[in-house]
PAGU-836926 format. One record per residue (C-alpha): residue number from 1; x, y, z; residue in three letters. Coordinates in steps of 0.1 Angstrom, whole numbers, plus 2048, in hexadecimal, padded with zeros to 3 digits. Last residue first. Layout:
<atoms>
  fiza  east  north   up  vexnu
   NUM     X      Y    Z    ALA
...
</atoms>
This chain:
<atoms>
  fiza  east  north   up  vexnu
   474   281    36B  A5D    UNK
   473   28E    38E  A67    UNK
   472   273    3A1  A51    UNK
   471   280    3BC  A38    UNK
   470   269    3AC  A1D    UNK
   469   248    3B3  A32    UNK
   468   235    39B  A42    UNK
   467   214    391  A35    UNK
   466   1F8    3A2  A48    UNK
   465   1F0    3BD  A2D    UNK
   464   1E4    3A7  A19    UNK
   463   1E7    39F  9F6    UNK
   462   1FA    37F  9FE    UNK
   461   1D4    370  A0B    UNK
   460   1CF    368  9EA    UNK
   459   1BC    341  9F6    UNK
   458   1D6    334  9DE    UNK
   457   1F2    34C  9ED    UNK
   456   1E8    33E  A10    UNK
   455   1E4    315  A06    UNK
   454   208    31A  9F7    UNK
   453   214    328  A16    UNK
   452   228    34C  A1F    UNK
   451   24C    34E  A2C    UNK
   450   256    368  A1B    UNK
   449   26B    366  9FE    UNK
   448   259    37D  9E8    UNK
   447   23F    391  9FB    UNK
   446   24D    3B2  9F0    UNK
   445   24B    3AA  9CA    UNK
   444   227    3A1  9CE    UNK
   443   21B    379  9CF    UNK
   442   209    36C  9AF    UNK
   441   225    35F  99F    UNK
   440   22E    34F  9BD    UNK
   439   227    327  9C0    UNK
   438   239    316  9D6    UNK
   437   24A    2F5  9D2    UNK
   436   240    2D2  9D8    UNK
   435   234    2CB  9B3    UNK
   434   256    2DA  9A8    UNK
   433   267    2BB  9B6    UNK
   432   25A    2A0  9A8    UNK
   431   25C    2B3  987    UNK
   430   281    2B9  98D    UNK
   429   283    296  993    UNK
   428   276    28B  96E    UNK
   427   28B    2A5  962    UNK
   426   2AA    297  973    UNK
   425   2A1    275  96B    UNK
   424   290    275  949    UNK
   423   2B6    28B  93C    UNK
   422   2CF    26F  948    UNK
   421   2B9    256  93C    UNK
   420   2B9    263  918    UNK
   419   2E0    260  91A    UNK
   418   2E2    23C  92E    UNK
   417   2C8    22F  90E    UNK
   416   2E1    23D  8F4    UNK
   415   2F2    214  8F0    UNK
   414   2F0    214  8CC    UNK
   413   310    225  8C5    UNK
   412   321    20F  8D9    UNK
   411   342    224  8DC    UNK
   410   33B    22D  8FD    UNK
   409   319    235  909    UNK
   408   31F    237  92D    UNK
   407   33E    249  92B    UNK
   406   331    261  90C    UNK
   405   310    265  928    UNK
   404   325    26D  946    UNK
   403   33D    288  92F    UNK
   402   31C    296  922    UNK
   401   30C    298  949    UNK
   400   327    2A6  955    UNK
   399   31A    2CE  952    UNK
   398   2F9    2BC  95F    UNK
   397   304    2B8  982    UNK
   396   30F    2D7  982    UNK
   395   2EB    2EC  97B    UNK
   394   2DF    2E2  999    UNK
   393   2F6    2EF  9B0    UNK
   392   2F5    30B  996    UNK
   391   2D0    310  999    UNK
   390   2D6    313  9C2    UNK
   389   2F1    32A  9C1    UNK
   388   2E5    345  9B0    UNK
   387   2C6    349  9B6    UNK
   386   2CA    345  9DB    UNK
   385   2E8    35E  9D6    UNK
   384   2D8    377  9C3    UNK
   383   2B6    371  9D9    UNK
   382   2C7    37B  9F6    UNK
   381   2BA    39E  A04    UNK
   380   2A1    39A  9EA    UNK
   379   28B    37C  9FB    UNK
   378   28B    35D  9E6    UNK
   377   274    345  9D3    UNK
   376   26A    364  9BD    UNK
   375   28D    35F  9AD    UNK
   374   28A    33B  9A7    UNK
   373   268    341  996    UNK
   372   270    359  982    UNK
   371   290    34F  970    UNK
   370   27F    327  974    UNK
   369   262    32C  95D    UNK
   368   26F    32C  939    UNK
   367   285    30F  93E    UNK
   366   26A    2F9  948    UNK
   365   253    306  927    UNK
   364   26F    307  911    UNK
   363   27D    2E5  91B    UNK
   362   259    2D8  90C    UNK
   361   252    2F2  8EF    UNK
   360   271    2FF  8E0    UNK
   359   28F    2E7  8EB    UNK
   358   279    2C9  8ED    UNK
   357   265    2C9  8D5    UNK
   356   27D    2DA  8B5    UNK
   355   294    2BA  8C2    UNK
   354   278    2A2  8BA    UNK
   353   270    2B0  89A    UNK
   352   294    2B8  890    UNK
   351   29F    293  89B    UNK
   350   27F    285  884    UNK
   349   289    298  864    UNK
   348   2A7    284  86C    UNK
   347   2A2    264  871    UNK
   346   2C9    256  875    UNK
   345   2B9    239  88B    UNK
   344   2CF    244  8AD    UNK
   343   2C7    266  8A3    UNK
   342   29D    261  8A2    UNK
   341   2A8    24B  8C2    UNK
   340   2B4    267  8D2    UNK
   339   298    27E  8CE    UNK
   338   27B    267  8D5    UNK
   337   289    25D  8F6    UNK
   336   293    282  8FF    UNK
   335   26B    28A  8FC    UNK
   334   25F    26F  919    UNK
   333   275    28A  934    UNK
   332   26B    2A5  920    UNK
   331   247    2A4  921    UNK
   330   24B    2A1  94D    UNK
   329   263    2C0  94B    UNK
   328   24E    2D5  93A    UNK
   327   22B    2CE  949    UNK
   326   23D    2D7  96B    UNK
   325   248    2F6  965    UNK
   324   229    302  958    UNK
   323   214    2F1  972    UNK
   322   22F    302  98D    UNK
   321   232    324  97D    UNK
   320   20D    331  97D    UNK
   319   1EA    332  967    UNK
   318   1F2    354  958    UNK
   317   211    361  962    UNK
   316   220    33D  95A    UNK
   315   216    340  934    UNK
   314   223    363  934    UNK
   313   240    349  937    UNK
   312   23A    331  91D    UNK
   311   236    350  904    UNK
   310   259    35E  912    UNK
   309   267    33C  90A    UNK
   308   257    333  8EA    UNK
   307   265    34F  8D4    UNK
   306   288    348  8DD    UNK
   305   280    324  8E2    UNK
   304   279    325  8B8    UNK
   303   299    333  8AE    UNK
   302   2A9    318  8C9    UNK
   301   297    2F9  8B4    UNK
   300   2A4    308  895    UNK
   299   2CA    30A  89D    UNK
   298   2CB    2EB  8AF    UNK
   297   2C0    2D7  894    UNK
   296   2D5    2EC  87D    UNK
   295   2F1    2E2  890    UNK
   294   2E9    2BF  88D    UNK
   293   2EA    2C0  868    UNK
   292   307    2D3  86B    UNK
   291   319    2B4  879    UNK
   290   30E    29D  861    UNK
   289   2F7    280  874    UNK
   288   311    25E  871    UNK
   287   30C    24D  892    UNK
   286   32A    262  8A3    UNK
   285   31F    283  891    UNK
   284   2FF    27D  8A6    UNK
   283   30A    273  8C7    UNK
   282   329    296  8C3    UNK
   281   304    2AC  8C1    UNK
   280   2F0    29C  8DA    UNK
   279   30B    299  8F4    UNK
   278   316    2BA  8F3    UNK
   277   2F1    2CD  8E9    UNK
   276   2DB    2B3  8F4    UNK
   275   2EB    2AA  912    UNK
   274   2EE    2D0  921    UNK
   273   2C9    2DC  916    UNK
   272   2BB    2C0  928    UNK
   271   2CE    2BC  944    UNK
   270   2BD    2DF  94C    UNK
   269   29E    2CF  95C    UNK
   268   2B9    2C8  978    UNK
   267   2B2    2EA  983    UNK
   266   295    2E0  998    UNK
   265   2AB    2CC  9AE    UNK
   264   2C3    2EF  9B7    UNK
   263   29F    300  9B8    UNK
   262   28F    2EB  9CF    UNK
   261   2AF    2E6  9E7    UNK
   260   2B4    30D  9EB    UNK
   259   28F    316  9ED    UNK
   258   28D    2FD  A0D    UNK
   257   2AF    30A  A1E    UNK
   256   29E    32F  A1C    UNK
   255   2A5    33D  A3E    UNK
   254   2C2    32E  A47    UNK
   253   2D2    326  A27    UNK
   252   2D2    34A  A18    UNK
   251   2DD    359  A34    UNK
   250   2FE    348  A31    UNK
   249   2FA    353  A0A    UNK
   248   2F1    372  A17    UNK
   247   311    37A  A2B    UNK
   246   30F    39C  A37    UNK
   245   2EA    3A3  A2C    UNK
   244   2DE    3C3  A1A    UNK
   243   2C9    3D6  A32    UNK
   242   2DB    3F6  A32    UNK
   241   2BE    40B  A28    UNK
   240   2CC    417  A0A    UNK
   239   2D6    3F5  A01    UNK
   238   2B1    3E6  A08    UNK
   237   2A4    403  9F3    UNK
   236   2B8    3FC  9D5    UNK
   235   2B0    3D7  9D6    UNK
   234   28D    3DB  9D0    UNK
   233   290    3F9  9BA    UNK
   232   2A6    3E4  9A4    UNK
   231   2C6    3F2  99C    UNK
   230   2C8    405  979    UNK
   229   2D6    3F5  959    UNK
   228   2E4    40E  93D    UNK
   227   304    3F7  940    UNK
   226   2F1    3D7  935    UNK
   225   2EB    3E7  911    UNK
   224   310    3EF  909    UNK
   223   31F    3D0  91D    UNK
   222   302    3BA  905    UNK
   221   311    3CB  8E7    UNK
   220   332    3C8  8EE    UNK
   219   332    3A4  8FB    UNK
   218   320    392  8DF    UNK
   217   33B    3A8  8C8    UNK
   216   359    397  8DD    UNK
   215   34B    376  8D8    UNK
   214   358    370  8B3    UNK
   213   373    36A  8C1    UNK
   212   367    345  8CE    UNK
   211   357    342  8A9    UNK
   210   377    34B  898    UNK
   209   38B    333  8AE    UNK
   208   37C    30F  898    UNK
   207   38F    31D  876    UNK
   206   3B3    322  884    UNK
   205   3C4    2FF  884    UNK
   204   3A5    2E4  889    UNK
   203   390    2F1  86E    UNK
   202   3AA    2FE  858    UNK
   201   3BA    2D7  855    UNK
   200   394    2C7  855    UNK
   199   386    2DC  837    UNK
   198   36B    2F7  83F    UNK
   197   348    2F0  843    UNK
   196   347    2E8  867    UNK
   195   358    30C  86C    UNK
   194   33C    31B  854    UNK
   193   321    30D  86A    UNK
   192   336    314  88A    UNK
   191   327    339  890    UNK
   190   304    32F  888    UNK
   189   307    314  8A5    UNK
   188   313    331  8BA    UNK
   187   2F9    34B  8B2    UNK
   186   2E0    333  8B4    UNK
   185   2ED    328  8D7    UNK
   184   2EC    349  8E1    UNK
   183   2C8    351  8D7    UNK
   182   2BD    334  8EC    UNK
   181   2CD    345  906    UNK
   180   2C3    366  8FF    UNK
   179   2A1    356  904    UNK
   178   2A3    349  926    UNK
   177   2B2    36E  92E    UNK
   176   292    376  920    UNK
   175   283    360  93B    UNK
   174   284    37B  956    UNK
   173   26B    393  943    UNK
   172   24F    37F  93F    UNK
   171   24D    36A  95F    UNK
   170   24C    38A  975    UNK
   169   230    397  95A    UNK
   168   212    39D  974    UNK
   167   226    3A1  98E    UNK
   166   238    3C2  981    UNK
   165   25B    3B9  975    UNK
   164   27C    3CC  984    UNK
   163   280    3B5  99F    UNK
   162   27D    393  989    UNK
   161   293    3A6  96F    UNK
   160   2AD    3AA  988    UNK
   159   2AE    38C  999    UNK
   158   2A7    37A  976    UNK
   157   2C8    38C  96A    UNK
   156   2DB    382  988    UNK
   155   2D5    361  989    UNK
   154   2DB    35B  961    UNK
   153   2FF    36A  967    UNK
   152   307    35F  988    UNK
   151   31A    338  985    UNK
   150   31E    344  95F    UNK
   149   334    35C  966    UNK
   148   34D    342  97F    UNK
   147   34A    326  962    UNK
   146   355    33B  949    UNK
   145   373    33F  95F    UNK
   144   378    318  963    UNK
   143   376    317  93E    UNK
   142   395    330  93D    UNK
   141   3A7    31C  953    UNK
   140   39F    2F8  944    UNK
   139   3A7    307  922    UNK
   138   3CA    30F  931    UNK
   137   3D3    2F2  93F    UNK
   136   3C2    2E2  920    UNK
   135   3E2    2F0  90A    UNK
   134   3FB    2EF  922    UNK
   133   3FC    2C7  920    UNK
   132   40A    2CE  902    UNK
   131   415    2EE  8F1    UNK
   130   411    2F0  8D2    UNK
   129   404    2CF  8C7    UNK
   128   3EE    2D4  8E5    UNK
   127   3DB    2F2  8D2    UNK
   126   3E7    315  8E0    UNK
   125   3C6    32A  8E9    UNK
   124   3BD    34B  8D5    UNK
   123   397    340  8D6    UNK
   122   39A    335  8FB    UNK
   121   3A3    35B  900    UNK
   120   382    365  8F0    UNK
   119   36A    34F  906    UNK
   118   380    35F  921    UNK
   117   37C    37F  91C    UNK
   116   351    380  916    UNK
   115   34E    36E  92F    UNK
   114   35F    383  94F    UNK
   113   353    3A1  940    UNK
   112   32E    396  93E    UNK
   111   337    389  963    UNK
   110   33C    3AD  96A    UNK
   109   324    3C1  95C    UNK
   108   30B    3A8  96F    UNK
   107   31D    3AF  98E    UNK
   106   31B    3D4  98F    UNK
   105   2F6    3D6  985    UNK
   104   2EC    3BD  99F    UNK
   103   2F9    3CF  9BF    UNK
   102   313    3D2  9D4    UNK
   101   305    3B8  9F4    UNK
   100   2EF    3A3  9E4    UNK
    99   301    3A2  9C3    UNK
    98   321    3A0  9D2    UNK
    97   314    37F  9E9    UNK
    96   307    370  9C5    UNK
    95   32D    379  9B3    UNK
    94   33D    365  9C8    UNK
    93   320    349  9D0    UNK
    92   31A    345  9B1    UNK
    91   33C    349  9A1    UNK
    90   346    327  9BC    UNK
    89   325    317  9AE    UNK
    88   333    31E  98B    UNK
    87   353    30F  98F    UNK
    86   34D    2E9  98D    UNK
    85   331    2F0  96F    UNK
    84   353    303  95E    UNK
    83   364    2E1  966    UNK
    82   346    2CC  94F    UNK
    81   356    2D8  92D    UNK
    80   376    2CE  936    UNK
    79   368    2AA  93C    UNK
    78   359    2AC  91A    UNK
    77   37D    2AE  90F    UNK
    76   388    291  91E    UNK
    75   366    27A  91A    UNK
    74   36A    285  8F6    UNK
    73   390    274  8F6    UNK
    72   385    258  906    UNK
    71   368    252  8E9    UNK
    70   380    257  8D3    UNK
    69   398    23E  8DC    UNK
    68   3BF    23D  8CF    UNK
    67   3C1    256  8EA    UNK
    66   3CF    26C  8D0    UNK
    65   3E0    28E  8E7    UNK
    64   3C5    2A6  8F0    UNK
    63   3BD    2CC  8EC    UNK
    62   3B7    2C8  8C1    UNK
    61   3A7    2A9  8BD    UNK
    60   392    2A7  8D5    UNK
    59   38D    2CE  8D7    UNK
    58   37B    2CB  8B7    UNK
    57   357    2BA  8B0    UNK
    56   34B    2B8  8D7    UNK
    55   35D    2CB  8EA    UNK
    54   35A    2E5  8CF    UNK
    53   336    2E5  8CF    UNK
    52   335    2EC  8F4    UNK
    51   34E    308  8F3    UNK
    50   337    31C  8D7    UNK
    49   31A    30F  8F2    UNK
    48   327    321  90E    UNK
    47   335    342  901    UNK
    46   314    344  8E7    UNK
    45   303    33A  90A    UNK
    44   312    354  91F    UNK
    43   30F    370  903    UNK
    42   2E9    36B  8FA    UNK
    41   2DF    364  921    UNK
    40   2F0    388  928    UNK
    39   2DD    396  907    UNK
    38   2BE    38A  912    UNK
    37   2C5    398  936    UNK
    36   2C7    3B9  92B    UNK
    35   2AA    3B7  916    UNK
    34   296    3B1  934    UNK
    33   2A8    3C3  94E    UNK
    32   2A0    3E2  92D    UNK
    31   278    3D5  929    UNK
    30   275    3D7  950    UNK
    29   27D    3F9  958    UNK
    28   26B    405  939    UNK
    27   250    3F6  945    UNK
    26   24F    403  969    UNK
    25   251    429  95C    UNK
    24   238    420  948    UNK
    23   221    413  95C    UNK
    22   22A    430  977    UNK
    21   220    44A  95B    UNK
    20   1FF    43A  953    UNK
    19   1F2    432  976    UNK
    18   1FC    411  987    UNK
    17   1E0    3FC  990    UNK
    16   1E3    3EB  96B    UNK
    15   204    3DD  978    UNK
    14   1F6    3C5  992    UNK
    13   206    3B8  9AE    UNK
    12   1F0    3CA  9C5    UNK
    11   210    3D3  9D9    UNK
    10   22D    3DF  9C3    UNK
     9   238    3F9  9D4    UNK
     8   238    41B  9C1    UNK
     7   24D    426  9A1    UNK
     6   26B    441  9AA    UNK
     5   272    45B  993    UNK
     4   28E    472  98D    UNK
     3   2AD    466  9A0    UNK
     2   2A7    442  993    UNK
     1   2B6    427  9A6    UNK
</atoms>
């Protein structure tokens, strides 16, 4: 908390009521969470994605003894790329109850920590002609760790950004971590470009760790910027009165069970991203689509979400999260059909079309709203943990969603119907879903979490005095 100036309550919910100085002062505030959580997103997904191409193009043959079957051995490696989705509910609630209770600076430095070393350990990993069965031992261990940071990374940096945003840009600022993400991934699938391109012997022997090492500068420039963080003013004044909870995850679940289930549903929209980037990319190379071809599909539909995202969310400042939310999940779930058959029929100009669609306009637009939205769903004496632990409930059923769809698809080639399935279901619930949950982006920063109705924020009764305030026992 700053020792020199201290911005008012946010109760109109409007920045331009601010004068001059405390605009600024709240800007400034709200640009560095922002940035702050763009360069967290950039490092967790870069960490996440560098491992989820390598499931998919090398650790099959480098981690596992010859099944005689590729499409077991995939299923095998996949598999290790589902445990860290086993593990980040467990980080979650971990790290989530810290965040409540310590603070979100603290915990965000160290899950970047947490990351950042073991993305580069798996980089200096012993294949399993070296040492065997060792060998994925040890990547399970170190995935399992990636698997704790991510469980509270993205949480805590929309907690933080949420808090730190006036109401009229709360959906702006938390979705750069939406962007770093996006970012990440372009880092990633620029860092195995070259690797793709080298000859199969220095590929698989030493040419496939120099994008996983590579991670140590991702992590020295986000640790630099994330260090010059402040607590929220929110949070700070709930820990200097003594208000933080003893157990808010416990807390959590009794008084906001509802939020929990809605958000752990509506982060099924995230199959999405999961399948097209593991499944999408080892589907392709399997029907005969070059392997960098596919990463430069990736590659340009992600430059383009990085643009998209914060745009799709000022969208949801203006007109609200649910309709925006909600018009990207339901254009997705009829979009993944067009997408894998353009791979299925080898079309390409048609795969970069259809995966340009999704990943920067309709998964943009879901994916965009949810930093926001999830954290306004939640009072701040628990929102790390309801954050927290409710997208990653969600967000584990689609970390095995590329092992369920290479089991489902086999080696028939022409069988991706299970795989496009997989992805209409979950977003197809998560609209369902999102139409039955509260809107917020109107509702003031001390309001957040309250019991307050739909028909009430329509009507704009929130501006009132009469709503209870954030320290209420609910």
């Amino acid at each position: 908390m700053s020792t020199t100036h201290t911005a008012p309550r946010d109760t109109s919910g409007q920045l331009d009521t601010m004068s001059p100085e405390d605009q600024q002062y709240r800007m400034v505030r709200a640009k560095r969470a922002g940035w702050s959580a763009f360069l967290g997103g950039a490092l967790e997904y870069y960490d996440f994605f560098v491992y989820a191409t390598a499931a998919s193009l090398i650790f099959p043959r480098v981690f596992f003894p010859d099944t005689g079957s590729d499409a077991l051995t995939l299923v095998a490696s996949f598999g290790t790329l589902g445990v860290a989705y086993v593990a980040r509910p467990f980080g979650a609630i971990f790290f989530g109850h810290l965040g409540d209770r310590v603070g979100r600076k603290a915990i965000l430095l160290a899950t970047l920590l947490l990351m950042g070393a073991a993305t580069f350990l798996i980089g200096i990993l012993p294949t399993y002609a070296q040492a065997g069965l060792w060998a994925p031992i040890l990547l399970v261990v170190l995935r399992l760790a990636q698997g704790l940071s991510a469980g509270a990374e993205i949480a805590g940096a929309s907690a933080l950004s949420t808090e730190e945003a006036p109401v009229g840009l709360r959906g702006f600022f938390p979705s750069f971590s939406i962007s770093g993400i996006a970012a990440g991934i372009v880092l990633a699938s620029l860092a195995f470009l070259p690797v793709t391109a080298m000859d199969e012997e220095a590929m698989l022997s030493w040419g496939w760790r120099l994008p996983f090492l590579a991670s140590i500068l991702v992590l020295a420039v986000a640790w630099f910027v994330r260090r010059s963080l402040q607590e929220p003013e929110d949070f700070q004044e709930t820990k200097d009165a003594g208000e933080q909870e003893k157990a808010p995850f416990l807390v959590m679940l009794r008084t906001h069970p509802v939020q929990f289930v809605q958000i752990s549903i509506l982060s099924l929209q995230v199959v999405t991203n999961t399948l097209m980037q593991a499944f999408g990319l080892s589907y392709a190379t399997q029907v005969g689509i070059d392997s960098s071809t596919m990463l430069w599909v990736t590659i340009v539909g992600n430059i383009v979400a990085i643009f998209t995202t914060p745009a799709a969310a000022y969208l949801s400042d203006r007109i609200g999260r649910r309709p925006t939310f909600v018009a990207g999940t339901a254009t997705t779930a009829v979009m993944i059909w067009v997408y894998f058959n353009a791979i299925a029929s080898g079309n390409i100009a048609l795969v970069f079309v259809a995966s340009t669609t999704i990943l920067g306009v309709t998964y943009a637009l879901s994916n965009a709203v949810y930093p926001a939205w999830f954290s306004e769903l939640f009072n701040v004496k628990v929102r790390y943990s309801g954050v927290a632990v409710g997208l990653q409930v969600g967000i584990l059923v689609s970390g095995f969603t590329p092992m369920i769809a290479s089991a489902l698809v086999g080696d028939n080639y022409a069988n991706w119907g299970p795989a496009a399935w997989l992805v209409s279901g979950a977003t197809i619930l998560a609209t369902l879903v999102a139409l039955t949950t509260r809107e917020t982006y109107k509702t003031p920063l001390a309001e957040l979490g309250n019991p307050v109705s739909d028909a009430e924020i329509e009507a704009g009764l929130h501006h009132g005095s009469q709503r209870p305030s954030q320290r209420a026992t609910r």
